[in-house]
RORO-949966 format. One record per residue (C-alpha): residue number from 1; x, y, z. Coordinates in pm, 1 decimal. Layout:
N
> nr, x, y, z
> NUM, X, Y, Z
...
This chain:
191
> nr, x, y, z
> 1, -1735.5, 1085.0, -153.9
> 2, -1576.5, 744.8, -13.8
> 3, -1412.4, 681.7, 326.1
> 4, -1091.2, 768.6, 161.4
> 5, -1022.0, 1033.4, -105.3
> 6, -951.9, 1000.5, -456.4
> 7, -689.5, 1194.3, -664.7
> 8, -1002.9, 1366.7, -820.7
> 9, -1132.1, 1484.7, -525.2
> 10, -813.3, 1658.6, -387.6
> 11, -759.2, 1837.4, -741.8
> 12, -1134.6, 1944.1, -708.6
> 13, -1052.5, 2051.3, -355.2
> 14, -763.4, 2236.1, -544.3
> 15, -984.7, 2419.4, -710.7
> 16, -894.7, 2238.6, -1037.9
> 17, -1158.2, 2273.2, -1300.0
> 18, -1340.6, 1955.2, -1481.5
> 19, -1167.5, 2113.7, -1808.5
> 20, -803.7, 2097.2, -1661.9
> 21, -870.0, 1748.2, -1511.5
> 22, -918.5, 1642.2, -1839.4
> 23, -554.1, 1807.2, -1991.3
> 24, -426.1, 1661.1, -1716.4
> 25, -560.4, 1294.9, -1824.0
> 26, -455.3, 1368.7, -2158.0
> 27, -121.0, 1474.8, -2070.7
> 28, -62.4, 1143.0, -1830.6
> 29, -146.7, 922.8, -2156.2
> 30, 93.4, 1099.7, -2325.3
> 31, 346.9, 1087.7, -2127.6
> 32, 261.4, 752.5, -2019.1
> 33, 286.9, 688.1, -2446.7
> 34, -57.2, 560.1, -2404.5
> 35, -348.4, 601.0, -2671.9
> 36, -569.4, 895.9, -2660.8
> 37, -847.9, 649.9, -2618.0
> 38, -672.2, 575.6, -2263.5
> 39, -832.1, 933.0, -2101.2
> 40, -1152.3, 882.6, -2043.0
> 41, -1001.3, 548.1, -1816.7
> 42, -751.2, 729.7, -1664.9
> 43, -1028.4, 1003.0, -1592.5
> 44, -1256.0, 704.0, -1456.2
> 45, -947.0, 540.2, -1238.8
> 46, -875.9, 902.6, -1127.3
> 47, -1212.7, 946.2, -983.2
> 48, -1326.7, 675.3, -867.6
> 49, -1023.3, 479.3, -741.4
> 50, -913.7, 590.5, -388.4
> 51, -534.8, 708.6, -325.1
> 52, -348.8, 418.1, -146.7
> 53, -291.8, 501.4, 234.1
> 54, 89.1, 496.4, 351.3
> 55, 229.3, 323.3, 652.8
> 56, 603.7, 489.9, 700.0
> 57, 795.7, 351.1, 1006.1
> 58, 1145.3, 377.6, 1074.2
> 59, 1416.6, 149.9, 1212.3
> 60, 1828.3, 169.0, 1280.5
> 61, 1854.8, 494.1, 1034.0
> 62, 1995.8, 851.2, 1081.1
> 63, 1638.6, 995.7, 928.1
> 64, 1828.0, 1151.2, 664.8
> 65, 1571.3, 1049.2, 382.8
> 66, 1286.6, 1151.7, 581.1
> 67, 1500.7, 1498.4, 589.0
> 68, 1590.4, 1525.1, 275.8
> 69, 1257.2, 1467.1, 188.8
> 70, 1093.6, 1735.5, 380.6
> 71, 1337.5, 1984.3, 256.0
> 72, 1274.9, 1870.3, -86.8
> 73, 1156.7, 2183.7, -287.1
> 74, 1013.1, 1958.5, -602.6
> 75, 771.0, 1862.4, -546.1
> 76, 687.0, 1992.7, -186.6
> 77, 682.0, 1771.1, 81.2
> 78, 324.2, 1932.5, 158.4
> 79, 206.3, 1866.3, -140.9
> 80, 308.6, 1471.2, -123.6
> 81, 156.6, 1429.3, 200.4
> 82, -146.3, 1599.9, 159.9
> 83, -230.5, 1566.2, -197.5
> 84, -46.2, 1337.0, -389.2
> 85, -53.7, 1033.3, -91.3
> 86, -247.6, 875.1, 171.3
> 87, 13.5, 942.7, 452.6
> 88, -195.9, 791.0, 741.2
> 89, 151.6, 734.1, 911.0
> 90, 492.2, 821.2, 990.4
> 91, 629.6, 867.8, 1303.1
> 92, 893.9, 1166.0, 1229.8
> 93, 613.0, 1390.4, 1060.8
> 94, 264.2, 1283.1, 1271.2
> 95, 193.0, 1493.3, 1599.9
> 96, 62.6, 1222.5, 1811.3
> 97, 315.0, 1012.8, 1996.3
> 98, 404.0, 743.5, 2271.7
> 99, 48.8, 568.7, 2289.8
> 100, -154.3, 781.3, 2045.1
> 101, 119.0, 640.6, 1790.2
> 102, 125.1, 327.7, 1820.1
> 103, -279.7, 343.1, 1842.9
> 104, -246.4, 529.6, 1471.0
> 105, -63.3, 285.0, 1356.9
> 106, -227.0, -5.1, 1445.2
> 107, -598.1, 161.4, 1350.7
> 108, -447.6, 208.4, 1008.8
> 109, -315.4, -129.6, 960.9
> 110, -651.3, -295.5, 1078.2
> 111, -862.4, 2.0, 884.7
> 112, -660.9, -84.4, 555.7
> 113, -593.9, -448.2, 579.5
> 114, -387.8, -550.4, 265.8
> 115, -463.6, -211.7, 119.9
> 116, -198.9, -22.3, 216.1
> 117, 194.7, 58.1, 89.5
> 118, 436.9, 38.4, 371.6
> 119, 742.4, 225.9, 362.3
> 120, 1034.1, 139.0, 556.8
> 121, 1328.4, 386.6, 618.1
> 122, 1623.0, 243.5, 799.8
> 123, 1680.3, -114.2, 888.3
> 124, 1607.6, -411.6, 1161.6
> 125, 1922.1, -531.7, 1385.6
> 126, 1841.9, -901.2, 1437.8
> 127, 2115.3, -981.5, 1696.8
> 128, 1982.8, -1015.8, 2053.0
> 129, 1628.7, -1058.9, 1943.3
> 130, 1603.9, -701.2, 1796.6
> 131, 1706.2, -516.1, 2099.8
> 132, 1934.9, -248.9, 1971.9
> 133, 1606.1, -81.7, 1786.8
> 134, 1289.2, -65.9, 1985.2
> 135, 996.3, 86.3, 1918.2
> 136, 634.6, 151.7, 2137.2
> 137, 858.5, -144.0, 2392.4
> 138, 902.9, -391.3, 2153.3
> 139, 1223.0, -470.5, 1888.7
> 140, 1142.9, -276.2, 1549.3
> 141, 1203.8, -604.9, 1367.6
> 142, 840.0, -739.5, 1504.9
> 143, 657.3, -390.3, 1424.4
> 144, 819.8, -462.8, 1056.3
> 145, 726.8, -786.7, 1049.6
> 146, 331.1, -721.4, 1153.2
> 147, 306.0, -378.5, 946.5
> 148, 454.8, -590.5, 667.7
> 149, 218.9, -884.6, 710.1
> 150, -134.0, -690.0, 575.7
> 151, 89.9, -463.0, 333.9
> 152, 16.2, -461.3, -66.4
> 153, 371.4, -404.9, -116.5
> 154, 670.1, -229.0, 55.7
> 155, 916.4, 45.7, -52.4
> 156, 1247.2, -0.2, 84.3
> 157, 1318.8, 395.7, 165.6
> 158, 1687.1, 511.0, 127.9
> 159, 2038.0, 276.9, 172.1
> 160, 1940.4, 186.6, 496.5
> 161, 1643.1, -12.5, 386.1
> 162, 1785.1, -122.2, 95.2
> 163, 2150.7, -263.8, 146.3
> 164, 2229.0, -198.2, 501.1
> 165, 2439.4, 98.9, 504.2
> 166, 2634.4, 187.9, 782.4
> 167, 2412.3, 14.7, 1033.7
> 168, 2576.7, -319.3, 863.6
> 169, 2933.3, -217.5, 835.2
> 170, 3162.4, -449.3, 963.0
> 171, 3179.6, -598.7, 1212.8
> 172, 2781.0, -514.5, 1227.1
> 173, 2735.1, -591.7, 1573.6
> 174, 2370.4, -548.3, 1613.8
> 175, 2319.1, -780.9, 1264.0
> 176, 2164.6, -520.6, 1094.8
> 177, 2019.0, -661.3, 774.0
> 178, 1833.2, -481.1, 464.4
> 179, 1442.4, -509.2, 467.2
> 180, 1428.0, -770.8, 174.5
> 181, 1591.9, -986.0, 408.5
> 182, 1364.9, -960.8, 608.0
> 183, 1062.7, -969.9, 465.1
> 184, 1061.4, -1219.9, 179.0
> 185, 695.1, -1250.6, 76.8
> 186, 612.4, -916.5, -26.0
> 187, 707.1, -729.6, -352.5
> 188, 1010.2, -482.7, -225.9
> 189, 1086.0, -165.5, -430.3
> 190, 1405.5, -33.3, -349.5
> 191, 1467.4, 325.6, -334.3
């Protein structure tokens, strides 16, 4: 088994059986509208290809995705973090805190080096140098910035992220500014 686990190797952990692997191959092509000749590769990507870890940090926000998510009943939240993704981490669900946090975090951006998906919920104020949102001692804007820097891609979590929200209602005195803003060299999904 490699360093970090494939989606094969949680459904086998699942107890799923080789035999529903495979329906469940067959029913991703289909859904997918892919050929039937497409399951034995999705099979192959399935097993061999490891899940993609997750960095999720937070900035000016009210946490209400990260809520809503939790109490999310469809899928799970359980079942996203410890099946469907690499959550290695997030500092609303993770136990460790203060030092130990800021040690996870780092660990998994050096571990994962432009291998990893970071997830930003909630927004960096710019005005006075980032100093109405500090994280670990330091403005939330430069943890962004360096989490962002050795990211694949990021996904701009909630309203927050995306367009500002409330955080930048007028007359915004902290400057908060969306994530793609921000951040201008990575692909941004909004959400």
């Amino acid at each position: 088994m490699s360093e970090i686990e494939t989606f094969y190797d949680v459904m086998r952990r699942q107890g799923i059986t080789r035999r529903s692997f495979m329906k469940y191959c067959s029913l991703t092509a289909a859904a997918l509208g892919l050929s039937p000749a497409m399951v034995p590769k999705i099979a192959h990507a399935m097993e061999n290809k490891p899940r993609t870890p997750v960095i999720w940090v937070h900035g000016l926000e009210c946490t209400c995705c990260s809520e809503s998510f939790i109490r999310s009943a469809h899928p799970l939240a359980k079942d996203v973090v410890l099946s469907m993704i690499s959550l290695d981490y997030d500092d609303t669900l993770m136990a460790a805190a203060g030092h130990q946090a800021e040690a996870a975090l780092q660990d998994t951006i050096e571990k994962y080096k432009g291998n990893y998906i970071l997830a930003v919920e909630g927004n960096p104020p710019l005005n006075e140098d980032g100093m109405f949102c500090i994280v670990g001692g330091k403005p939330f804007v430069e943890q962004l910035r360096h989490a962002a820097e050795h990211a694949k891609a990021i996904i701009s979590w909630g309203a927050c992220a995306s367009y500002g929200c409330v955080q930048a209602a007028k007359p915004n005195p902290t400057r908060a500014t969306p994530v793609h803003k921000v951040i201008t060299d990575k692909p941004i999904i909004k959400v």
